[in-house]
C-alpha positions in Angstrom: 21.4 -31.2 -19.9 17.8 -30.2 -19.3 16.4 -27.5 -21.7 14.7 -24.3 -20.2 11.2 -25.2 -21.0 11.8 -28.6 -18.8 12.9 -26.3 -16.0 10.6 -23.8 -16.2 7.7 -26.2 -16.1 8.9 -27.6 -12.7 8.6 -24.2 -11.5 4.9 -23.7 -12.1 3.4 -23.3 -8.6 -0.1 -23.7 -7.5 -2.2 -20.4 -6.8 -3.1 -19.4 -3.0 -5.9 -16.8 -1.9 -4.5 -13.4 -0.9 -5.6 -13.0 3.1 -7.4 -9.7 2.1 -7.2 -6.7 5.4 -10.3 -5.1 6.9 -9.9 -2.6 4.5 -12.2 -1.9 2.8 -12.2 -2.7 -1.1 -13.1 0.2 -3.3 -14.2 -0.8 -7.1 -15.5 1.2 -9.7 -17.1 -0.6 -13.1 -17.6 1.9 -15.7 -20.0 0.8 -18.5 -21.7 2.3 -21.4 -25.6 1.8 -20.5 -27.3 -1.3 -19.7 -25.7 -3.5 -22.1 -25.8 -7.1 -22.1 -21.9 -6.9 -21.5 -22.2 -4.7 -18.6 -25.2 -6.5 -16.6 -23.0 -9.6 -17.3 -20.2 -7.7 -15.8 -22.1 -6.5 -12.4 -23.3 -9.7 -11.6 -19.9 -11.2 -12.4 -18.1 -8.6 -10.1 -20.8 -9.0 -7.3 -20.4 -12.3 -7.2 -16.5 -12.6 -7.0 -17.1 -9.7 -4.8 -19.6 -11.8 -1.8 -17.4 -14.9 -1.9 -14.2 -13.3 -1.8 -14.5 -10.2 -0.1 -17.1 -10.7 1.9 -18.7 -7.0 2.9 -15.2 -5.3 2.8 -16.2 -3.8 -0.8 -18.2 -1.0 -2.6 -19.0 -1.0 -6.2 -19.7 1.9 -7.9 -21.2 1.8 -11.1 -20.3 4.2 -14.0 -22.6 5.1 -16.9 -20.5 7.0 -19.8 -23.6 7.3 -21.6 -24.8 9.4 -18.6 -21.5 10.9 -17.6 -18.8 10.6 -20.2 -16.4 13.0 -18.6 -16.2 10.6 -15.5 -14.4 8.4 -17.4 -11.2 10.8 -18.4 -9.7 10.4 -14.7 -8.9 6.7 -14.5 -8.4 6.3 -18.5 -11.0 4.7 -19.4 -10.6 3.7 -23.1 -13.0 0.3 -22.9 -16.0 -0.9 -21.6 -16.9 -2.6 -19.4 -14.2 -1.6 -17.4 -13.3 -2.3 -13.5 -11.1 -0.3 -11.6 -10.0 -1.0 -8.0 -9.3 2.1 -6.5 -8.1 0.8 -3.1 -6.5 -0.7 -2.1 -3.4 0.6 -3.7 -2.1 0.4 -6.3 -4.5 0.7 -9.0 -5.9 -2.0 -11.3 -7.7 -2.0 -14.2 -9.9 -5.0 -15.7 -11.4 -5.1 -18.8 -14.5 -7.1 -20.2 -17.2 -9.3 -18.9 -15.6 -10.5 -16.1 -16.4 -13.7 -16.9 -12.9 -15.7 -16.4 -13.3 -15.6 -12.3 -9.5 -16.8 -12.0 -8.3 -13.6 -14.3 -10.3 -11.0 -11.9 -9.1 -12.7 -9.2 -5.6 -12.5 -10.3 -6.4 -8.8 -11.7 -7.3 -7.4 -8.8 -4.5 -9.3 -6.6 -6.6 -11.3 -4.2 -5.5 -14.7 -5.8 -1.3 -14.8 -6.8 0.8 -17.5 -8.6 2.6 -17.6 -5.5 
């Protein structure tokens, strides 16, 4: 009799791209200033952005310093933070954006499926 972590290993299934729509992508990063963290973060998300979306996207980019209120609709409760605002349903990212697999899974356009 094979124990649950020797079948639950066998299950483990390799990742595949999302085929993304001609929607486009809406994103929204929502920083505190022009930290190290958050220049780190839009060059991060730009890049993800050209190789996997390929034009379909617009980044906005949120200052709280400049504009804290704007953070109070999507939540906002650390930075940097991306949203994806479309398409639906929301999803919420927070850091550097550093570990490309993690945004990729975050955001939906690469699945364990």
């Amino acid at each position: 009799m094979k124990s649950k972590k020797e079948n639950s290993d066998k299950r483990i299934k390799k990742e595949k791209p999302v085929k993304t729509t001609n929607d486009k992508w809406v994103l929204r990063l929502y920083v505190a200033g022009q930290t190290p963290k958050a220049i780190t973060a839009f060059a991060n998300l730009k890049k993800i952005c050209e190789e996997q979306l390929k034009g379909k996207y617009s980044i906005e980019v949120i200052d709280l310093l400049k504009n804290p209120k704007l953070g109070s609709a999507d939540q906002i409760l650390a930075l940097p933070t991306l949203v994806r605002k479309l398409p639906v349903p929301i999803r919420k990212i927070i850091g550097d954006l550093s570990d490309t697999e993690r945004v990729l899974v975050g955001l939906n356009i690469l699945t364990g499926s």
